[in-house]
Structure formats: structure tokens, C-alpha cells
N, C-alpha and C positions, 0 to 999 in steps of 0.2 A: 332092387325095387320089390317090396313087397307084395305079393297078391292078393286080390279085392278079397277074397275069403280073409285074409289076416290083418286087413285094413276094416273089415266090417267088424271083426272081432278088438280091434282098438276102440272103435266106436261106440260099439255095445259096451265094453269095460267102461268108456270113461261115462258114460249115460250114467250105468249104473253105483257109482260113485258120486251122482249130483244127492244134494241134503231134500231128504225127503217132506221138507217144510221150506215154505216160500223163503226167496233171502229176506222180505222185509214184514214183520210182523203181523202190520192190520193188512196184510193184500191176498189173504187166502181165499178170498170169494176166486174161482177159476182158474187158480195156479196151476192144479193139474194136468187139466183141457191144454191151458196154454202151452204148458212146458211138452206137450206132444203133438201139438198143430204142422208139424213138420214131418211125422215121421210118415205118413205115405209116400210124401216126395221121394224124401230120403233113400224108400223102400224102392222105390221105383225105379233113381237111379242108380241105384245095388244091383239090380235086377240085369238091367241094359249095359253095365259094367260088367258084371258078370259074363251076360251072353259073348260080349264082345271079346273079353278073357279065352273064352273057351274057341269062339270065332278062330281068334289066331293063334289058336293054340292046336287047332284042325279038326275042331271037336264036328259034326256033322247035327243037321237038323234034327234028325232020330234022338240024338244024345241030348242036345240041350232041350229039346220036348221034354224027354223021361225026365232029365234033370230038373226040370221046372212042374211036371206035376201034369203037362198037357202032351197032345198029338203032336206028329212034325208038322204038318201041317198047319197047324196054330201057331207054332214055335214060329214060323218061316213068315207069315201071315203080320204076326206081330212084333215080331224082332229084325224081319229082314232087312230093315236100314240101318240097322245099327253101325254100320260099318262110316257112316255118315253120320252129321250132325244131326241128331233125334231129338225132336223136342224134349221137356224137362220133368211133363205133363205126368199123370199118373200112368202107370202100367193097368190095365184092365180091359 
């Protein structure tokens, strides 16, 4: 089974292989917007996959803090359900 790091790098590969002009000619008005109306979600639940990777993998609150850019305590704060069904919502 692959890890989320090497599942998120599939993803980004194949993102960045989509044709940089709409598939259908007159719909350019908001193609771009739309074609990335997802990727918060998406980012957010990278994020909680992530945590949850490291979770049982016996990574420690300190760790996945540093790893994500914040304190253990916010680490712990906002990811500590992970372990459980987590909403799908944004990470923030």
C-alpha cells in the first residue's frame, strides 16, 4: 500500500497533466476557478490522512506540530479525532 506522501504525489502528477485550455472551446469564461474548486477539500483531507499516517506510525504530537508548521498543542487541538471519523470540512 502506498503512502499518503506517494498517493499525494500521484495526484499532483496527474493534476498536472490536465490540458491547460477548457475541453470545450466557447466555455472559457471560469474554467480555471472551476477546475480548482476542490482543492482545499482535497488539501485538507491530505492533511488528516497525513496526521493519521504518522498517528500509527507513533509519530508523537511534538512531531506532527513541527511537521505541519504549528505547536503540539494546536497539533493535538485540531487533529486529535483523527483517529475517528473527521468531518471532511476544511483544515483551518
Amino acid at each position: 500500500m502506498p503512502a499518503t506522501g506517494e498517493v499525494l504525489l500521484l495526484h499532483v502528477t496527474r493534476v498536472s497533466r490536465l490540458p491547460a485550455a477548457p475541453p470545450h472551446p466557447g466555455s472559457t469564461v471560469g474554467w480555471n476557478c472551476a477546475a480548482v474548486t476542490r482543492v482545499p477539500d482535497l488539501a485538507g483531507q491530505l492533511v488528516r490522512a497525513a496526521v493519521l499516517a504518522d498517528q500509527q506510525a507513533g509519530a508523537s504530537w511534538a512531531q506532527i506540530g513541527a511537521g505541519l508548521g504549528i505547536g503540539t498543542e494546536a497539533a493535538r487541538s485540531r487533529f486529535g479525532r483523527s483517529r475517528s471519523a473527521a468531518p471532511a470540512g476544511r483544515v483551518g
